[in-house]
C-alpha positions in Angstrom: 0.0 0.0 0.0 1.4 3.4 -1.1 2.9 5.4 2.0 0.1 8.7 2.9 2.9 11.2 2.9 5.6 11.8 0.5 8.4 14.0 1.7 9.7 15.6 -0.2 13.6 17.4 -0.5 14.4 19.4 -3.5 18.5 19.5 -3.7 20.3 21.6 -5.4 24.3 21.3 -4.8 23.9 20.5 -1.6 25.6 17.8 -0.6 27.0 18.8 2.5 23.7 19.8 3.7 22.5 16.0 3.0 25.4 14.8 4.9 24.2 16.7 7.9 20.3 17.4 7.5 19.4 14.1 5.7 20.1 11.7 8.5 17.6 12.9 10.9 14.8 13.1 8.7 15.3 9.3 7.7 15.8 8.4 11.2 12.4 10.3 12.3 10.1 10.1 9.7 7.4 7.3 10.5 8.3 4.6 7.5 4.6 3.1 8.5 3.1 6.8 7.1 5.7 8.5 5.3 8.5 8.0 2.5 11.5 10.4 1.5 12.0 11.0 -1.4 15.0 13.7 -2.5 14.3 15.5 -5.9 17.9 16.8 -7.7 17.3 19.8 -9.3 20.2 19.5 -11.5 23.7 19.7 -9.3 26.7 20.0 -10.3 28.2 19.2 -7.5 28.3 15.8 -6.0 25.1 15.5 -4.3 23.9 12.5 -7.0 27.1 10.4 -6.1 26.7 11.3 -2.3 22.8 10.2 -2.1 24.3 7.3 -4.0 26.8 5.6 -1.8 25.7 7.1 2.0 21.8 6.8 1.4 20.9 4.1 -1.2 17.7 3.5 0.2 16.5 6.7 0.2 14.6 7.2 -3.1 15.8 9.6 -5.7 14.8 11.7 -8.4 17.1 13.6 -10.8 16.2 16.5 -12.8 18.2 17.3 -16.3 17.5 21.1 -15.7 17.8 23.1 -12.5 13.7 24.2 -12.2 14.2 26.7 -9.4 12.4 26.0 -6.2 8.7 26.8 -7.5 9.4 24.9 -10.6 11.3 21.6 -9.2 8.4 21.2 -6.6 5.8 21.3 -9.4 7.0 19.1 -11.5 8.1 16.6 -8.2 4.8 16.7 -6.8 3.4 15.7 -10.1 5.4 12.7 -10.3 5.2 11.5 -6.5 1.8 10.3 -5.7 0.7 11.2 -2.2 -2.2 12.0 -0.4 -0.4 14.8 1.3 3.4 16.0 0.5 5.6 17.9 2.6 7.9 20.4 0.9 11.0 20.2 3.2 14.4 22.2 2.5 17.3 20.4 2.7 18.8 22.2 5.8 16.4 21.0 8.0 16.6 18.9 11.4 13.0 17.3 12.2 12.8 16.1 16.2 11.3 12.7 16.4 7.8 12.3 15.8 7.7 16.0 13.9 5.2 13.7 10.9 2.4 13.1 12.8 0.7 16.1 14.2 1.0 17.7 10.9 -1.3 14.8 9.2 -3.5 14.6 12.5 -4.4 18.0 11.4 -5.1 17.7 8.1 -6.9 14.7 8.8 -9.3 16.3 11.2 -10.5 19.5 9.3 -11.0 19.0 5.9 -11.0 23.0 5.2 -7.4 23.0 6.0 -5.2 22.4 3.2 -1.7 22.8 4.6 0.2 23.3 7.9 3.6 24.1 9.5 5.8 23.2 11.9 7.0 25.4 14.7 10.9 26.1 13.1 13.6 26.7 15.3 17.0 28.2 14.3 19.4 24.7 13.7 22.6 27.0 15.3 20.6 28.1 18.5 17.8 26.1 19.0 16.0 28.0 21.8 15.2 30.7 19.1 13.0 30.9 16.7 14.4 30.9 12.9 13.5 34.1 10.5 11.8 31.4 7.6 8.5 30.7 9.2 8.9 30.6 13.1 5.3 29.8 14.5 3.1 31.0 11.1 3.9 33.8 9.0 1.2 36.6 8.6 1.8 39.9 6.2 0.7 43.2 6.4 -1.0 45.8 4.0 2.0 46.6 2.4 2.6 43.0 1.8 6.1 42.7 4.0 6.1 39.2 5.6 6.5 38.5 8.9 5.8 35.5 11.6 5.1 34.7 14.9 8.3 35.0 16.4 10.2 36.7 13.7 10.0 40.7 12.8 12.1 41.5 10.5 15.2 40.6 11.5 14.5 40.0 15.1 13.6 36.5 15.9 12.1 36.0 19.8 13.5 33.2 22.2 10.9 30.2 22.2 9.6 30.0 25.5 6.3 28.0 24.2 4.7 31.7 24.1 3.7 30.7 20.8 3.1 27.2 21.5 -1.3 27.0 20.3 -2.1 25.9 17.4 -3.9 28.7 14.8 -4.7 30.2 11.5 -1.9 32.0 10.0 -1.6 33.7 6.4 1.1 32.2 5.4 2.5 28.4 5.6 6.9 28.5 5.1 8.3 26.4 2.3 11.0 25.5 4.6 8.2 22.6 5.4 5.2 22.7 4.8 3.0 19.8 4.5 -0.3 20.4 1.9 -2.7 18.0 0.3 -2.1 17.2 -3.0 -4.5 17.3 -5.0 -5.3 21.2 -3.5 -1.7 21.9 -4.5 -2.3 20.7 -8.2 -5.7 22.2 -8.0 -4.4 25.6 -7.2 -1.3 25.5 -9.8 1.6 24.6 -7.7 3.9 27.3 -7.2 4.0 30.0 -10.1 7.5 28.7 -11.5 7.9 33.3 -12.7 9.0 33.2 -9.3 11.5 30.8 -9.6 12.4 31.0 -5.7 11.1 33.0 -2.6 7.5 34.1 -1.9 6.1 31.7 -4.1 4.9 30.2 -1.1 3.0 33.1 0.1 1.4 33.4 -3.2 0.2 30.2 -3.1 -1.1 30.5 0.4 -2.9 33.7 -0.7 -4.6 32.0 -3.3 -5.9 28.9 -1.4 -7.0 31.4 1.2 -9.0 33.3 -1.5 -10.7 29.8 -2.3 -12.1 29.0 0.8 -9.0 27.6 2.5 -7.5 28.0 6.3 -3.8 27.1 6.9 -2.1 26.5 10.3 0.9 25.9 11.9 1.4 23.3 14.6 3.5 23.6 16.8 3.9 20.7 18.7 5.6 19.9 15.3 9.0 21.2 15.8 12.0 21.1 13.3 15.2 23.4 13.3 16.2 25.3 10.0 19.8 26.4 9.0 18.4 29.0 7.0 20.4 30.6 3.7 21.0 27.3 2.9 21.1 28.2 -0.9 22.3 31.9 -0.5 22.8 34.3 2.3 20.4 37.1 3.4 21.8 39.5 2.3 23.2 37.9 -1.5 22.0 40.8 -4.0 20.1 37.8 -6.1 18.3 36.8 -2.9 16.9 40.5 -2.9 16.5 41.1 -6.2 13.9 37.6 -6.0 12.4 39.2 -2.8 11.7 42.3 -4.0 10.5 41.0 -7.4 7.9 38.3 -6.2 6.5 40.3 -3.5 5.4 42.5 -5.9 4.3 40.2 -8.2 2.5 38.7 -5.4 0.9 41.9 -4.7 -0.3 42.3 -8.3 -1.8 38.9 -8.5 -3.9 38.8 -5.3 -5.1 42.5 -5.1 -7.6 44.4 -7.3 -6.8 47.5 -8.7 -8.3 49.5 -6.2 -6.3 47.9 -3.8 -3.4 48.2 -5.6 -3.9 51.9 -6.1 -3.8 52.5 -2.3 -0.7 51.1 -1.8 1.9 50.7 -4.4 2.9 55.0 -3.3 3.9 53.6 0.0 5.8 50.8 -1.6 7.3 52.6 -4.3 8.6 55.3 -1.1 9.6 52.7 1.4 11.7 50.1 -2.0 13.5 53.5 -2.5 14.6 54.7 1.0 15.8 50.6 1.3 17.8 51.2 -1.6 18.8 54.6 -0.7 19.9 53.0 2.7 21.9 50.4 1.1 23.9 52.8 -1.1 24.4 54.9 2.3 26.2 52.1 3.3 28.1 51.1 0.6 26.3 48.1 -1.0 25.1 49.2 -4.3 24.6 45.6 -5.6 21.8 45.7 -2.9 20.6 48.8 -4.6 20.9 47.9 -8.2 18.7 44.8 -7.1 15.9 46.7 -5.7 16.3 48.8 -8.9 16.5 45.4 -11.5 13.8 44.1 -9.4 11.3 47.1 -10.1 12.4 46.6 -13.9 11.4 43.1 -14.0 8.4 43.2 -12.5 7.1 45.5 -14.9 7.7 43.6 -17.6 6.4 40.4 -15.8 2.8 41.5 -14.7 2.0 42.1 -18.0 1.4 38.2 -18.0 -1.0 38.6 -15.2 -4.8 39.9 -15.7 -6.4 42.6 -13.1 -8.4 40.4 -10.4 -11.7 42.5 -11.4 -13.1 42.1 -7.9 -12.2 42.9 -3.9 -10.2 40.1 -2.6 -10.7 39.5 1.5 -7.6 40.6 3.5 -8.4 39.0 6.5 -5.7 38.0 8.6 -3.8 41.0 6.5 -1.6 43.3 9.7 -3.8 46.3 9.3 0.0 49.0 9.2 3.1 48.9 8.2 5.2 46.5 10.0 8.4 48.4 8.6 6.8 51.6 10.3 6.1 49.3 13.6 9.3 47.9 13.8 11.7 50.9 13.5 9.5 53.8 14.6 7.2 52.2 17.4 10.0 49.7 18.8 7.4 46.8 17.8 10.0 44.0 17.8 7.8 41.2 19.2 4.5 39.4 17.1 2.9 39.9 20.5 3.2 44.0 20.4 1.5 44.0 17.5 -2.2 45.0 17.1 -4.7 43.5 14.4 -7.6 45.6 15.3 
C-alpha cells in the first residue's frame, strides 16, 4: 500500500547539507506513514554520487534542468503520488515524531489544506528561525513576517507561541499540503523561480475557501540561507520581485492603487539605505527588481473584484518595527 505522505527534498548542490540534515529526517520520519524522497534539481556538484553511496535506500529523483524552487516542486509533486506531501528544504533537522501532528491536522479539518511546523533556528535552537517561526502573517504593504520573527528580530521560544492557529502564510521550509489542493491551485507560479512563491500560493488557497495553520507541537530546526545568504544581492532582487508580483496577483486595482505609493517610497529609502552604506549591488537589485516586475505583470490579468484581507496586519510593520519599537509578534495589534 502506497505510503500517505511523501516528503519531499528538492536538492540543489547541496551535498553537505544532506550529509548533515538528511540523516535525521530518515531516522524520524514514520516509515509506516511517510516515505523520502530527495528531488535533484540538476547539481553540479556531488550531491547524485553522495545520495548514492551514503543513502541508497532513500529514493531519488534527478532533474536534467535546474527548475528553481517553484518549478522543481511542481513538477516533483506531479510525479510523486501522495495523499499529502511535505515540501521540506534540505537544511532542516526534524525532532522525532515531527510527521504526525501535521497529518493529524489535516486529517481532522477538511478546510485545511496545509500546515507548518513550529521552526527553530538549527545554530541556537531555543530561538525561533526568520523562515517561518510559528506562522507567518503579512501586512497591508505585503512585508512578511511571523510569529516569532520581525524583521530581522527572531524571539527566544519559551512555548509563548506554543497554540495551534490560523496563519496567512505556511513557510516552504516545510510545509505539509494535500495534493491534490496543490495541483488544483497550480503549484507554485514557476515566474517566481524562488522565494515568496509560497505566500502566493497560500494567498490564493486562502481566496478559495482555504484555512492554513501551523502546529506547533511539530517542531524542526532550519539552518536558513541554505542556498544563498540574506543579504546575496540575487536573494533581494527575487524578494523584491515576487513580492510584488504577489501583490499584483492577489489584489484588485483598487487595492493596488492604495498602496503601491507607499511601496514605491519605502523600496526607494531601502535602496537609498543600502547605497548609504556602501552596498550598491543591494541597490541595483531593488532597482533590477522594479524593472522586471514590470515587464512580468504584463502576463497577469487585473483580479476584477475585492479580494478579502483577512488576517492581513492592518499597518506597516516596517513603520512598527523601527519607529514604534514593535519588535515582538505579541506587540502588534490587528484591530
Amino acid at each position: 500500500m502506497a505510503k500517505r505522505v511523501a516528503v519531499i527534498i528538492l536538492n540543489w548542490n547541496g551535498e553537505k547539507l544532506l550529509r548533515e540534515f538528511l540523516p535525521s529526517v530518515v531516522k524520524n520520519t514514520n516509515t509506516d506513514l511517510g516515505r523520502v524522497v530527495v528531488v535533484d534539481n540538476h547539481s553540479t556538484d556531488g550531491s547524485w554520487i553522495c545520495l548514492e553511496q551514503e543513502f541508497p535506500d532513500v529514493e531519488r529523483v534527478l532533474f536534467e534542468d535546474n527548475f528553481g524552487f517553484a518549478g522543481g516542486y511542481n513538477r516533483a509533486i506531479e510525479m510523486i503520488e501522495a495523499e499529502y506531501v511535505v515540501l521540506l528544504n534540505s537544511d532542516v533537522e526534524v525532532a522525532p515524531g515531527w510527521l504526525e501532528p501535521l497529518v493529524a491536522v489535516l486529517d481532522r479539518d477538511e478546510r485545511v489544506a496545509a500546515v507548518q511546523p513550529k521552526i527553530l533556528a538549527y545554530r541556537d535552537k531555543k530561538k525561533f528561525e526568520y523562515a517561518g517561526a510559528a506562522g507567518g502573517y503579512i501586512d497591508y504593504l505585503g512585508f512578511p513576517f511571523c510569529r516569532g520573527r520581525v524583521m530581522d528580530t527572531t524571539e527566544q521560544d519559551d512555548g509563548q507561541y506554543d497554540d495551534e492557529v490560523d496563519v496567512f502564510w505556511a513557510t516552504g521550509a516545510s510545509l505539509c499540503i494535500r495534493r491534490d489542493v496543490y495541483r488544483a491551485a497550480g503549484g507554485l507560479d514557476e515566474a517566481f523561480f524562488a522565494h515568496m512563491e509560497e505566500i502566493d500560493l497560500c494567498w490564493r488557497l486562502k481566496n478559495g475557501g482555504y484555512t492554513l495553520k501551523v502546529v506547533p507541537s511539530s517542531v524542526v530546526y532550519h539552518l536558513g540561507g541554505g542556498s544563498l545568504p540574506m543579504n546575496h544581492p540575487r536573494k533581494l532582487f527575487l524578494n523584491y520581485r515576487n513580492n510584488l508580483l504577489m501583490l499584483h496577483k492577489n489584489l484588485c486595482a483598487k487595492q493596488r492603487k492604495k498602496i503601491f505609493f507607499a511601496r514605491v517610497l519605502l523600496d526607494t529609502m531601502a535602496g537609498g539605505l543600502f547605497l548609504l552604506k556602501g552596498q550598491w549591488s543591494n541597490t541595483r537589485s531593488v532597482i533590477r527588481a522594479y524593472k522586471a516586475f514590470r515587464e512580468m505583470r504584463k502576463a497577469y490579468p487585473v483580479p476584477e473584484s475585492s479580494i478579502s484581507l483577512s488576517g492581513i496586519y492592518p499597518r506597516s510593520i516596517v513603520l512598527e518595527y523601527f519607529l514604534r519599537g514593535k519588535k515582538k509578534f505579541s506587540d502588534l495589534n490587528f484591530k
